[in-house]
N, CA, C and O atoms as CSV, one atom per row, in Angstrom:
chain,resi,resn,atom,element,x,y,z
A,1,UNK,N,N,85.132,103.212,174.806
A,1,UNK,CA,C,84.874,101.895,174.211
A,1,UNK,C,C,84.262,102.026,172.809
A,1,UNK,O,O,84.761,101.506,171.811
A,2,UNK,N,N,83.226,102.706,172.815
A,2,UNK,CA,C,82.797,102.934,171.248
A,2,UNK,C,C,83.666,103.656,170.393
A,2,UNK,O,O,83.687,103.300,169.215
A,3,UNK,N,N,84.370,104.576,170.737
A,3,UNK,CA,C,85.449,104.993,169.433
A,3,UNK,C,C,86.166,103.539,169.113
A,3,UNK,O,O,85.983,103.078,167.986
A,4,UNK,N,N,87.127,102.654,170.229
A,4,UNK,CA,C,87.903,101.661,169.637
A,4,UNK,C,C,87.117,101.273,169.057
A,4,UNK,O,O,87.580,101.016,167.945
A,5,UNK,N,N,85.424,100.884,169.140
A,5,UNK,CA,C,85.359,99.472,168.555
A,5,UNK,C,C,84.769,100.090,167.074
A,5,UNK,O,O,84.321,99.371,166.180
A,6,UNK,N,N,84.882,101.804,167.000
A,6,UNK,CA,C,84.538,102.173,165.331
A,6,UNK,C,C,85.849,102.146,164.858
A,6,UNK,O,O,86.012,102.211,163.640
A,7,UNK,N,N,86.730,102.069,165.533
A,7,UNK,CA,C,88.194,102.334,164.884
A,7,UNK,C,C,88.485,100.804,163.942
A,7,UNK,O,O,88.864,100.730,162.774
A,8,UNK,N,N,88.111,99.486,165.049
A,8,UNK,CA,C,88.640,98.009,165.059
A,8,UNK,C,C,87.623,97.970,163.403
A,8,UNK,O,O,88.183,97.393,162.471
A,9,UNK,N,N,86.247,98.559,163.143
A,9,UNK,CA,C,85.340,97.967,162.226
A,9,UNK,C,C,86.121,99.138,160.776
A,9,UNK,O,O,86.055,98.864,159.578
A,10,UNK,N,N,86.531,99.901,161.138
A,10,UNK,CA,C,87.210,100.557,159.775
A,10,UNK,C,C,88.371,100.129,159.321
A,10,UNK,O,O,88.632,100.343,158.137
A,11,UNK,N,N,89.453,99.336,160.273
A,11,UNK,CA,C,90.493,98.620,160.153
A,11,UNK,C,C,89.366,97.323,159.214
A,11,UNK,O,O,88.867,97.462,158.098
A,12,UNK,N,N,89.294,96.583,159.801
A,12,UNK,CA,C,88.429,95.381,159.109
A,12,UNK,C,C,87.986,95.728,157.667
A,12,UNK,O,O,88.024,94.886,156.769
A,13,UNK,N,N,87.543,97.064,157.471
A,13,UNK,CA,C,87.197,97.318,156.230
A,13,UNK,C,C,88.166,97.472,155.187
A,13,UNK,O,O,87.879,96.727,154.250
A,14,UNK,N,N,89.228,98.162,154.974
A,14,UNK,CA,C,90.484,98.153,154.776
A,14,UNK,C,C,91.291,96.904,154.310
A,14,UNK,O,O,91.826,96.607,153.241
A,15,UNK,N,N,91.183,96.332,155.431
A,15,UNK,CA,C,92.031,95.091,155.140
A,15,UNK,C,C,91.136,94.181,154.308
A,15,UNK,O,O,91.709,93.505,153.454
A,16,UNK,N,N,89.582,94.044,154.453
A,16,UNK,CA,C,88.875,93.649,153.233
A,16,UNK,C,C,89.367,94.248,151.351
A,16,UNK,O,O,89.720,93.517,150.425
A,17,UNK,N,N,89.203,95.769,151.344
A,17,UNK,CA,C,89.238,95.753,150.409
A,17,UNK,C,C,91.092,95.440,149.654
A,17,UNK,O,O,91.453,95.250,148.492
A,18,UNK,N,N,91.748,95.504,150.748
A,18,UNK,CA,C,92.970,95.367,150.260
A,18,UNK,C,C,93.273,93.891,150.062
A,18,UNK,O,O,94.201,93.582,149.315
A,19,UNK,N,N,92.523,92.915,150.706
A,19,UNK,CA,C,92.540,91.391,150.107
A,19,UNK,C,C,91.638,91.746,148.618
A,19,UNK,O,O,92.092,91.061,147.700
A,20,UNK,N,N,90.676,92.495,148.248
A,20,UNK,CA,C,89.976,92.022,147.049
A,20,UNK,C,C,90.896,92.828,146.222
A,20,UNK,O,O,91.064,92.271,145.137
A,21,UNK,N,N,91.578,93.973,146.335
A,21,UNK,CA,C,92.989,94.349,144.968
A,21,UNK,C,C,93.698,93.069,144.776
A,21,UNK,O,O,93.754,92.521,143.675
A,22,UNK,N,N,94.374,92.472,146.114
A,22,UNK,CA,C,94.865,91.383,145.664
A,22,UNK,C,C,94.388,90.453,144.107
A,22,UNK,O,O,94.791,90.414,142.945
A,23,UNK,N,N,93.432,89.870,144.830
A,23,UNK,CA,C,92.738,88.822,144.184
A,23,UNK,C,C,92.510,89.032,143.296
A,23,UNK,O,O,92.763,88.133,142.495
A,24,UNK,N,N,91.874,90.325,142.718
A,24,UNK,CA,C,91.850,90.725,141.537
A,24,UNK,C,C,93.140,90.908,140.696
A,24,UNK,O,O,92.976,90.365,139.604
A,25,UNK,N,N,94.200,91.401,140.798
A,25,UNK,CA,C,95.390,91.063,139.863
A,25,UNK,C,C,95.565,89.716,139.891
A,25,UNK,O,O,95.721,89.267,138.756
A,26,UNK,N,N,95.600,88.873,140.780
A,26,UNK,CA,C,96.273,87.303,140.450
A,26,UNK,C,C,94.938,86.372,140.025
A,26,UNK,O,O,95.021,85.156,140.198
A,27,UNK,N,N,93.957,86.834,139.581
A,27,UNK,CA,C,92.855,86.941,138.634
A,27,UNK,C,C,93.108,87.160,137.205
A,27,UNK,O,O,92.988,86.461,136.199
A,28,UNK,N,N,93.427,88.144,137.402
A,28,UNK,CA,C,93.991,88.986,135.855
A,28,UNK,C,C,95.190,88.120,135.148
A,28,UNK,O,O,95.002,87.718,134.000
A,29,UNK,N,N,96.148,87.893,135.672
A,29,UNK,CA,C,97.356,87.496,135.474
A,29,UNK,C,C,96.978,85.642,135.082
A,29,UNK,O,O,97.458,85.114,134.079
A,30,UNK,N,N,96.204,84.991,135.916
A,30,UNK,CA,C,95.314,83.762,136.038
A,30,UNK,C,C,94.901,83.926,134.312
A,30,UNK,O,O,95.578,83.506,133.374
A,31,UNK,N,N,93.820,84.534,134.247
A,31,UNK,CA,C,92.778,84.949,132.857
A,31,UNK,C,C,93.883,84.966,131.942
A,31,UNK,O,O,93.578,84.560,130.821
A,32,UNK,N,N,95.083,85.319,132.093
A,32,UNK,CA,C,95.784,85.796,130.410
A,32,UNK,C,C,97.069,84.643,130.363
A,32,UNK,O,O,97.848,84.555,129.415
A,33,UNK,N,N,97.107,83.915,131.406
A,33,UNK,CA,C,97.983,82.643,131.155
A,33,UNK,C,C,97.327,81.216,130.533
A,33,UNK,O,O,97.749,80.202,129.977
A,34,UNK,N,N,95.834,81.856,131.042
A,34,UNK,CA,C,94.745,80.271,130.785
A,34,UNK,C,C,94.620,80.918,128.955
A,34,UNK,O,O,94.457,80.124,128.029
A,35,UNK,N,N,94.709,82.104,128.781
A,35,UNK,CA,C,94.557,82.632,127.558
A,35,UNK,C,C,95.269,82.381,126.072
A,35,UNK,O,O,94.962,82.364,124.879
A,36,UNK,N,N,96.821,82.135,127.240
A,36,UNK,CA,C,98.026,82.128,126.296
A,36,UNK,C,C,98.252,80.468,126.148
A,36,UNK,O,O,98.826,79.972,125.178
A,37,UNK,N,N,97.704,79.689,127.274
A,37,UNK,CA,C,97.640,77.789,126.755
A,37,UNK,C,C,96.198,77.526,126.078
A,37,UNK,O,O,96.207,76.425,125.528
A,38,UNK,N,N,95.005,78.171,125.951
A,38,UNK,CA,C,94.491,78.099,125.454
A,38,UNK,C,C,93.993,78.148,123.649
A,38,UNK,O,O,93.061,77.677,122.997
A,39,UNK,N,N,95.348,79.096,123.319
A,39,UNK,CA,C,96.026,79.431,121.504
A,39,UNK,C,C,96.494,78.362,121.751
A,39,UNK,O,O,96.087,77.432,121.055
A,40,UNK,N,N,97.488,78.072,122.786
A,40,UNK,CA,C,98.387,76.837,121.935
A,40,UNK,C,C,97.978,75.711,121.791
A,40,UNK,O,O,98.658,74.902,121.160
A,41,UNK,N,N,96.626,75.326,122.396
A,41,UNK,CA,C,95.946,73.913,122.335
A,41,UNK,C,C,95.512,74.039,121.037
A,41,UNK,O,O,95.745,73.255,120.118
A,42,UNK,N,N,94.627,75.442,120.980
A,42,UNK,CA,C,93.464,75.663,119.419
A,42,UNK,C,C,94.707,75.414,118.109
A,42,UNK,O,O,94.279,74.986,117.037
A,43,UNK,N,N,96.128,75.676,118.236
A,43,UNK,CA,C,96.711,75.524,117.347
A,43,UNK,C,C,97.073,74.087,116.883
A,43,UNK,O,O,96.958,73.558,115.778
A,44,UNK,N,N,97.497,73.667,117.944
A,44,UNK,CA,C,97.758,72.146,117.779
A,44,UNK,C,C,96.707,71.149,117.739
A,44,UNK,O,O,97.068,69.995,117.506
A,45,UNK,N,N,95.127,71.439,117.973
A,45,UNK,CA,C,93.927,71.097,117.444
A,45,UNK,C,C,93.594,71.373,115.916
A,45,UNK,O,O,92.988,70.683,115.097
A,46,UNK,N,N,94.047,72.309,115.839
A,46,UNK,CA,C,93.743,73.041,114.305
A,46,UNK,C,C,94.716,71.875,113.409
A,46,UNK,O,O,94.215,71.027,112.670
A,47,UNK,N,N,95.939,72.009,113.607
A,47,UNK,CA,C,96.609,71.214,112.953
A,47,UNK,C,C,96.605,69.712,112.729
A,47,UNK,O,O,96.801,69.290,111.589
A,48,UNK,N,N,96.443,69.073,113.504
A,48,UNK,CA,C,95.719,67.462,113.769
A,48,UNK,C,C,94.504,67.304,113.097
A,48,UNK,O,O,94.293,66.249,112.499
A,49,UNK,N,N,93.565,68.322,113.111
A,49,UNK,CA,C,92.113,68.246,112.658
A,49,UNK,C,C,92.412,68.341,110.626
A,49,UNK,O,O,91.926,67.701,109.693
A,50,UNK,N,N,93.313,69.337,110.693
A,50,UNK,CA,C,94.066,69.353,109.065
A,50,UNK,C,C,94.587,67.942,108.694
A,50,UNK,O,O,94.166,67.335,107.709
A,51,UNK,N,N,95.555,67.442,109.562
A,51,UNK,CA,C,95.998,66.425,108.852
A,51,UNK,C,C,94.831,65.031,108.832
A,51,UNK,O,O,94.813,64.253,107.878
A,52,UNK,N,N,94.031,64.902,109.863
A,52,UNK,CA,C,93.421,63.808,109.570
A,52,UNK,C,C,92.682,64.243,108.719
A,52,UNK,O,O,92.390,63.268,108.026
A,53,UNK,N,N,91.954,65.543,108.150
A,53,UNK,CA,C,90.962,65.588,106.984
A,53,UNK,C,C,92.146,65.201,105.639
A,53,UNK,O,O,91.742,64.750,104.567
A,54,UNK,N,N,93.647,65.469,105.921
A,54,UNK,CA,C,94.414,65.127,104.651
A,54,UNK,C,C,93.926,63.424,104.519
A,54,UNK,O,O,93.026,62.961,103.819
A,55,UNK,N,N,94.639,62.878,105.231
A,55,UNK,CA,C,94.502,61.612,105.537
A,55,UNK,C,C,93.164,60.929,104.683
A,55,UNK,O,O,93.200,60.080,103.793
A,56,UNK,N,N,92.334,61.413,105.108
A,56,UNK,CA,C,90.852,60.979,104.944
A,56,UNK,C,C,90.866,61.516,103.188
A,56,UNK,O,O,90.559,60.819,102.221
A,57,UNK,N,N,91.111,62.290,103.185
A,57,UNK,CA,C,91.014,63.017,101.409
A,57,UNK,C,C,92.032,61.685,100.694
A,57,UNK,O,O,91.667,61.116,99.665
A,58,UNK,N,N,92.882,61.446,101.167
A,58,UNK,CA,C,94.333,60.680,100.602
A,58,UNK,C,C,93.505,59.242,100.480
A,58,UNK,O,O,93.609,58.534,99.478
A,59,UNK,N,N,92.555,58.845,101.779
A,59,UNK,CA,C,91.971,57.395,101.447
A,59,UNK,C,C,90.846,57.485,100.204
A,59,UNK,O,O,90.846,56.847,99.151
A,60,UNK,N,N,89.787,58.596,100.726
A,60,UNK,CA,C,88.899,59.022,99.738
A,60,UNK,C,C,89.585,58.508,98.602
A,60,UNK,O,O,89.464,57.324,98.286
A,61,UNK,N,N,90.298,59.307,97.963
A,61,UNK,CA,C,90.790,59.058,96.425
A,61,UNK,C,C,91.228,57.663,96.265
A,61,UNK,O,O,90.765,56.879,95.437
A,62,UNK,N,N,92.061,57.439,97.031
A,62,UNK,CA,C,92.278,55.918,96.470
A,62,UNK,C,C,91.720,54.645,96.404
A,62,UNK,O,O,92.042,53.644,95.765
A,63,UNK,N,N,90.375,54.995,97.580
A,63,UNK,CA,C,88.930,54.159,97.664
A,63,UNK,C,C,88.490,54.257,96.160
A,63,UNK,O,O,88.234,53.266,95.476
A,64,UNK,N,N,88.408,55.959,95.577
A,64,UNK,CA,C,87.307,56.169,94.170
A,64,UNK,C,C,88.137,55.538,93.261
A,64,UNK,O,O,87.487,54.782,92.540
A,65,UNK,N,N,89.443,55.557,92.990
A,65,UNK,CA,C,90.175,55.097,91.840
A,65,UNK,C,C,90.561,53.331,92.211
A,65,UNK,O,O,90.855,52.589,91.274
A,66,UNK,N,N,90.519,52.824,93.583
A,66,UNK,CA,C,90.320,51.228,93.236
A,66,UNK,C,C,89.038,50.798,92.643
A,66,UNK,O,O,88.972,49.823,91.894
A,67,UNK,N,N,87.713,51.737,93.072
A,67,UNK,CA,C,86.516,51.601,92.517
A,67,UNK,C,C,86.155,51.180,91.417
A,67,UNK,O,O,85.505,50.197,91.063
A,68,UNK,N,N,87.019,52.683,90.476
A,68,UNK,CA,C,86.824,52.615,89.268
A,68,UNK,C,C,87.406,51.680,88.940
A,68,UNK,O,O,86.716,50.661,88.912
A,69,UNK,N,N,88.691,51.540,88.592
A,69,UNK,CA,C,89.721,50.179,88.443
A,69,UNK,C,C,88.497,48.905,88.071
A,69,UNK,O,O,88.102,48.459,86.993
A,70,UNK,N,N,88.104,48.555,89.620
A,70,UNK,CA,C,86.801,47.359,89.991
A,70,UNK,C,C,86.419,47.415,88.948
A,70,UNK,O,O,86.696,46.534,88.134
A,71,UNK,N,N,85.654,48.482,88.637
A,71,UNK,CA,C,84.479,48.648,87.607
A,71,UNK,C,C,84.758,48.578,85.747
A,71,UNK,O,O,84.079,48.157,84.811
A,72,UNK,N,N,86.193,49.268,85.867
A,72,UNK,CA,C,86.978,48.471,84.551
A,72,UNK,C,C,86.796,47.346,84.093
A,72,UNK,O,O,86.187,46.998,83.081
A,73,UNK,N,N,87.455,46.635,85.021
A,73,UNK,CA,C,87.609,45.076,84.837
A,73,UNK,C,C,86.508,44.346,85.144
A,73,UNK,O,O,86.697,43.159,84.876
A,74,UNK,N,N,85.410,44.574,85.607
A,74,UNK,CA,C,83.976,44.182,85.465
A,74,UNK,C,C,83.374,44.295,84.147
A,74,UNK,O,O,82.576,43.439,83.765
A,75,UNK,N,N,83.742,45.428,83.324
A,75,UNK,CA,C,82.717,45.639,82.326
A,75,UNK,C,C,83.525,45.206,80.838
A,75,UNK,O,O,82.922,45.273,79.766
């Protein structure tokens, strides 16, 4: 009886560490897909964040030059 039941607790061990190889590659594989949508968000953030600072530069100026304009025809 005691050999099976050292045999049944080394099986158990085994099959533990062979679930944690698992998990660990589809971990790995997990980490470098969240990796590879994670560029493509920062890119298409990057780019949106560019154009609204264009945007904003494009109003800027034409806010300062109706300004001036204003201030023409005031004085």
């Amino acid at each position: 009886m005691r050999k099976r039941k050292r045999r049944r607790i080394r099986n158990r061990r085994k099959r533990k560490r062979k679930r944690k190889r698992k998990r660990r590659r589809k971990s790995r594989k997990e980490s470098k897909r969240r990796r590879r949508r994670r560029r493509r968000r920062c890119v298409r953030e990057v780019r949106l964040k560019l154009e609204k600072e264009r945007e904003v530069e494009k109003m800027a100026v034409t806010v300062v030059e109706v300004v001036v304009d204003g201030n023409s025809d005031y004085t």
